[in-house]
C-alpha positions, 0 to 999 in steps of 0.5 A: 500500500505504502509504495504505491501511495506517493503523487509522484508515480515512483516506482523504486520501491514498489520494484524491490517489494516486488522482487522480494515476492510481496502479493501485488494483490494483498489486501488490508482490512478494507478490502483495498489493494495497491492498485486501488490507491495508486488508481487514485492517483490516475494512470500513473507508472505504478498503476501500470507497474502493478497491472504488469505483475498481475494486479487484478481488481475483479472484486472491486469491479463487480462491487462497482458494477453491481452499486451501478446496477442498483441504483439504476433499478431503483431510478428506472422505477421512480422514473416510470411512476413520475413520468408516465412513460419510459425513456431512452436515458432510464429504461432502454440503455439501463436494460443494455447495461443489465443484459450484459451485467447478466450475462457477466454474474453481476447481481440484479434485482429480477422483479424490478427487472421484470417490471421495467420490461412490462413498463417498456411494452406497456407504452409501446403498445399503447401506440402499436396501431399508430406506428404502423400509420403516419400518426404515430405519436413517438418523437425520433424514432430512430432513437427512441425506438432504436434504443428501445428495441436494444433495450427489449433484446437484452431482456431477451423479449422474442419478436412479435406484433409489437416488435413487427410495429416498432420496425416498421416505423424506424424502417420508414425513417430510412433515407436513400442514401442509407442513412436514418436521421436524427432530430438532434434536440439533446446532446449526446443522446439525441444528436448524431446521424451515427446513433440514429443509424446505427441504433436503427440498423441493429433494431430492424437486424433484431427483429426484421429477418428480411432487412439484410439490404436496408442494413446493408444500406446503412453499414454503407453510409456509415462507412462513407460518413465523416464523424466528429464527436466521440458519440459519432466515432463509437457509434460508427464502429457499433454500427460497421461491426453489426452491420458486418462491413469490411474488417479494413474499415473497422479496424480503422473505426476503431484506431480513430476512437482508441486516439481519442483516449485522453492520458487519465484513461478516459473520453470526452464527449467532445475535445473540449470537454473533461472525461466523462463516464457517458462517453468512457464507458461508451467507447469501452463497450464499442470497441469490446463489442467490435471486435477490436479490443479484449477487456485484458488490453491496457488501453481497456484496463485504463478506462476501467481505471478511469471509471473506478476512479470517478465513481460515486459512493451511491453507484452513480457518476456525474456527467454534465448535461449541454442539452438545452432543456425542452422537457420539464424534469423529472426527478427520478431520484436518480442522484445530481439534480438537473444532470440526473437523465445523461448521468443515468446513461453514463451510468448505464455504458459504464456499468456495462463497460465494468461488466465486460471485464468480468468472467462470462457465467453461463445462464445457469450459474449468472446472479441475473439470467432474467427470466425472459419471454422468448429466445433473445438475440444478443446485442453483440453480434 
């Protein structure tokens, strides 16, 4: 504890203790390792001399996944209950988070998780014979149905007539240039072309069997698209990996958002702005999701340092909106006040981002295999 505890980063003494045979991994009373009081001092030559010997901070992961998991249960709920309907930031990237946290051993609260899932269907199909019409009552549908169709195939929800309603209104959106469009309202969730298309691509790949062209479409648009943002980069390379592009082009997806890592193991939304969970953890999932980077990889394990790092004590991180706001909040009790919706989805990328990282459980050894109501198709590949 003691070598790796200085602001400097030195390494001497913590090599000879080493040397001597001295446990990377030996813990004190609390639970803590050296990796965790050198990480508090962010990316630093200790914390990358202890990954090298074999420092490793499973516990400290699941532990941070799973407060993560909880308090995104709890405001998901809340947030039905004051709101009347369901979102994008409380129960679609929340219900992603959960899929993978499941499939990883991370503890969740199945009730709740069945009672989000009924919430979710019970709002769409209020609107089922509208989507299916122009008077459809839903805004931007490439995003908010996209997500929440994701969100379904996490919990494993099989295709039926809601699913048939919801893919075709994201269909109709499909321009002729491949691409779907977003109405770019609030930032980062609801801003880029790239999540507009990439989320709808994967949807109709979901739940429409017959939508190989149109997904070959928008894997195409996706591949010519100039981004800008770090949401535009990590949504390019989901969208070019699901939609099964060139491995080039990927590839090359992915190399522009590993450059765009910052020396304290995070992201940024945009150049200008701090590292945040949203768009860590955001980065993390598409480049794992991809294909192109393992949780073993340092470039992973210093954004999970980032996160472990920045976390809250209650489970939560703070992400700061710059969204203009055109909705009277919420409060879902979901911590820090008028940012509590982008921290929600910063929660939820980071949450699944620190899942990753954990042993895959089978169905029948996983904390949260949910019980689900038809065959679910995964949202990796």
């Amino acid at each position: 504890m003691w070598a790796a505890f200085n602001d400097q980063g030195k390494t001497a003494l913590l090599e000879e203790l080493l040397r001597l045979g001295v446990d990377p991994n030996a813990k004190n009373k609390k639970g803590e390792t050296a990796l965790t009081w050198a990480l508090r001092r962010g990316e630093t030559a200790v914390v990358e001399r202890l990954r090298k010997a074999g420092a490793e901070q499973t516990a400290a992961v699941q532990q941070s996944a799973e407060r993560a998991i909880a308090l995104l249960q709890k405001s998901g709920s809340q947030f039905v209950r004051v709101s009347g309907c369901v979102s994008c930031h409380h129960q679609s990237l929340p219900q992603i988070a959960m899929g993978v946290a499941g499939t990883h051993g991370v503890v969740r609260d199945e009730k709740a998780a069945r009672e989000q899932l009924e919430a979710v269907i019970t709002m769409f199909k209020s609107v089922q014979d509208s989507m299916l019409t122009s008077k459809y009552r839903l805004p931007d549908p490439p995003i908010s149905v996209g997500y929440a169709l994701l969100g379904l195939s996490a919990e494993k929800y099989a295709p039926d007539s809601l699913t048939d309603a919801m893919t075709h209104l994201i269909e109709k959106w499909q321009l002729e240039d491949g691409s779907f469009r977003t109405v770019p309202v609030r930032t980062p969730l609801e801003s880029s072309d790239f999540t507009a298309t990439a989320l709808s691509l994967r949807a109709i790949q979901l739940y429409d069997p017959g939508a190989g062209d149109r997904v070959r479409r928008a894997g195409e648009w996706l591949r010519k698209a100039k981004p800008d943002s770090t949401e535009d980069r990590a949504m390019q390379l989901l969208g070019l990996a699901w939609a099964k592009t060139d491995g080039a082009e990927i590839r090359k997806a992915a190399a522009a958002l590993r450059a765009l890592q910052r020396p304290d193991g995070g992201w940024g939304q945009l150049p200008t702005l701090e590292s945040d969970a949203y768009a860590t953890g955001q980065a993390l999932v598409a480049l794992h999701w991809s294909g192109q980077n393992t949780a073993t990889d340092p470039e992973f394990q210093r954004g999970i340092g980032f996160l472990l790092r920045t976390q809250f004590a209650d489970g939560s991180w703070l992400v700061r909106t710059r969204t203009y706001p055109v909705q009277r909040p919420k409060d879902s009790g979901f911590p820090h006040g008028p940012d509590q919706w982008i921290s929600a989805s910063g929660t939820s990328w980071a949450a699944a981002a620190l899942s990753l990282t954990l042993p895959v459980r089978p169905p029948s050894e996983s904390a949260s295999a949910p019980e689900s109501r038809g065959e679910g198709r995964g949202l990796k590949q």
